[in-house]
C-alpha positions in Angstrom: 80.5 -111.2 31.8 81.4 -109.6 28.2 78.3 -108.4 27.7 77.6 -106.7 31.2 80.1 -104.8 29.9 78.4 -103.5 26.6 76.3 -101.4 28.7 79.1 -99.9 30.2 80.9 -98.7 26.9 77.3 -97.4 25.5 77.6 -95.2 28.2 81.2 -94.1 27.7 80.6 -93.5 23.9 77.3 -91.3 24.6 79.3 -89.4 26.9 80.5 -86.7 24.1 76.6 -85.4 23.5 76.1 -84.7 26.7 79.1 -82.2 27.0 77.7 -78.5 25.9 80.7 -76.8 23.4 82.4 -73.5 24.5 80.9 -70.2 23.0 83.8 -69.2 22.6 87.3 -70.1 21.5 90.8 -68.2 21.4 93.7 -69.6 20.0 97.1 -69.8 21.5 98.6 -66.9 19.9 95.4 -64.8 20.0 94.8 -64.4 16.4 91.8 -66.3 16.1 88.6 -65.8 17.9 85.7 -68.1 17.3 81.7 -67.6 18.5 79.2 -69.8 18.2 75.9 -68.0 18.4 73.0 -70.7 18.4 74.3 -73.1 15.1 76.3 -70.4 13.1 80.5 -69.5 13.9 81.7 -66.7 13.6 85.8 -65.9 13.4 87.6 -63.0 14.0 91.2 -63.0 12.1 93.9 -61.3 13.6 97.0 -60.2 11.4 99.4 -63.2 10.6 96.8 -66.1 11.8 97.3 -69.3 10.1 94.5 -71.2 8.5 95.1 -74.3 9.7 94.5 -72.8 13.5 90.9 -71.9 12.4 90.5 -75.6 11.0 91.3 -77.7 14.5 89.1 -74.9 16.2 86.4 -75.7 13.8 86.6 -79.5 14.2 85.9 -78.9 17.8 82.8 -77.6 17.0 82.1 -80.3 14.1 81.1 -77.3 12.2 82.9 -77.1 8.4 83.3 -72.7 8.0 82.9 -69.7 10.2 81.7 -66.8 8.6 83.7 -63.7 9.4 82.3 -60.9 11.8 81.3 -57.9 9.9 83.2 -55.1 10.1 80.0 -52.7 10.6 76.8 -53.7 11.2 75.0 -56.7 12.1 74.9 -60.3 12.2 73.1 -63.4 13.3 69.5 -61.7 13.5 71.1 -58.6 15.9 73.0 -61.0 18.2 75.9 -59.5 17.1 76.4 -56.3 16.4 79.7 -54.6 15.3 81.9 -51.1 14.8 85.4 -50.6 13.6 86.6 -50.9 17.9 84.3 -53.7 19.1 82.0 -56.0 18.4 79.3 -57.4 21.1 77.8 -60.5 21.2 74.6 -61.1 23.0 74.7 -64.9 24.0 72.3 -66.9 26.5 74.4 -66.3 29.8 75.4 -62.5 29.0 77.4 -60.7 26.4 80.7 -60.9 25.1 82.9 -57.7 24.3 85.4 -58.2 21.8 88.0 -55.5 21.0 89.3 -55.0 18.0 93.1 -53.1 17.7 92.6 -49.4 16.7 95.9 -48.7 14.5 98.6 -46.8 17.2 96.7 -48.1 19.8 98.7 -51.2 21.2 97.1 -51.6 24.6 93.5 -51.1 24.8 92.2 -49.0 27.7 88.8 -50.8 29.6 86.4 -48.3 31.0 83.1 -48.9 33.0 81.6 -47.3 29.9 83.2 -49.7 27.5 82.7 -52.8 29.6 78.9 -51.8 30.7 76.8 -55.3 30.3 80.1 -57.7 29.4 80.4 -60.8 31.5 83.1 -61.5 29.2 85.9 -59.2 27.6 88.5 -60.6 24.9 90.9 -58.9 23.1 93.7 -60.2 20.9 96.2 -57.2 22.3 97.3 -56.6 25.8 94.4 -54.8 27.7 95.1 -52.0 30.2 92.6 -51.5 33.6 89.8 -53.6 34.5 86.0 -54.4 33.7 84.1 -54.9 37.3 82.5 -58.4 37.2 83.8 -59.4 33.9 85.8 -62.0 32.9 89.2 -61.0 30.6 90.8 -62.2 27.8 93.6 -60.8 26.0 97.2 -61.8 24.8 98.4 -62.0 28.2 96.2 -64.4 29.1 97.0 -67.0 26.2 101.6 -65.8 26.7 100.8 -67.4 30.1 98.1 -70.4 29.3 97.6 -70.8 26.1 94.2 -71.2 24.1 91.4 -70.7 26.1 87.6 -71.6 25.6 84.9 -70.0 27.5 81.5 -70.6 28.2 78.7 -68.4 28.9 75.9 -69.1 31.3 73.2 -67.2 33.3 75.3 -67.8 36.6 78.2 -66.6 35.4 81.4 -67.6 32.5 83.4 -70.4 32.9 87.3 -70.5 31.2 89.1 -73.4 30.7 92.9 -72.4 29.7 95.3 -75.2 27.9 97.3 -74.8 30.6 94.6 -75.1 33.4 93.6 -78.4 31.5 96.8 -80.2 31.1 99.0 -78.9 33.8 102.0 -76.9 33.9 104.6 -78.9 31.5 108.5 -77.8 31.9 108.5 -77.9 28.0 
C-alpha cells in the first residue's frame, strides 16, 4: 500500500511547476510594484518602502534582484517604456499602466486618453475616475485587501487580493 502512494506525492510535489506566476505584484502598503516581463523583474519603489518587502516578493518569483524601471526611456527590448507620469508595459494578455505620483498631485485623474490600450491600471496613490474595461489598482485597493498579484492573459486580467485569498480575518 506504501508505495501506491509514492505516485500520489510525485504528483502533489510537481504540482508548483504547473502553476504560471503573477505578472505582477503590489505590496500591501503600495510601495512596491514588481513586473515580470518574460525572465527579467522589474520594481518600482515608492517613498518609504522597506527592502525586506521587495525580498519576500522576489522569493515568489525565485528570482534573486529586480532591476528598477527607468525613469525615461526604455526597457526590456521596448516592452516597457517609460516617462516621468507613467510607465507602460506591453505583456502577452495586454498592457499594464502604471502611474507614477506627480509632486502636488495626490490623487491621479484617469482619462480615456490616459487609460487607451490598459487592461490593467495600478497606481501606488488613490486614483480618481475610471478606465472603461480596465482593471484598477491603487492604494485603496491594498487599505481594503491588502497585496494583490495580477495576471495578464489574452482573455482578460485576473487579481487575486490577500484578503480575497485568505478570508476576512477580525484581526
Amino acid at each position: 500500500w506504501r508505495l501506491l502512494g509514492v505516485p500520489i506525492l510525485a504528483l502533489g510535489l510537481s504540482a508548483g511547476a504547473w502553476q504560471r506566476p503573477p505578472d505582477l505584484l503590489l505590496s500591501a502598503d503600495s510601495r512596491w510594484v514588481l513586473l515580470r516581463v518574460g525572465d527579467a523583474a522589474f520594481a518600482e519603489r515608492g517613498r518609504g518602502a522597506a527592502a525586506f518587502q521587495r525580498d519576500a516578493m522576489l522569493r515568489a518569483w525565485a528570482l534573486p534582484a529586480a532591476a528598477p524601471l527607468p525613469r525615461a526611456g526604455e526597457a526590456a527590448g521596448g516592452a516597457i517604456r517609460c516617462d516621468a507620469a507613467a510607465c507602460r508595459i506591453a505583456l502577452r494578455g495586454g498592457e499594464v499602466l502604471l502611474l507614477r505620483p506627480r509632486p502636488g498631485e495626490e490623487r491621479p485623474l484617469l482619462t480615456p486618453e490616459r487609460c487607451a490600450g490598459a487592461v490593467l491600471v495600478v497606481s501606488a496613490a488613490p486614483l480618481r475616475g475610471r478606465c472603461a474595461g480596465a482593471a484598477v489598482l491603487d492604494r485603496f485597493s491594498t487599505w481594503r485587501d491588502g497585496a494583490h498579484a495580477a495576471w495578464i492573459a489574452p482573455g482578460g486580467v485576473r487579481v487575486l487580493s490577500d484578503r480575497a485569498a485568505r478570508g476576512d480575518r477580525p484581526w
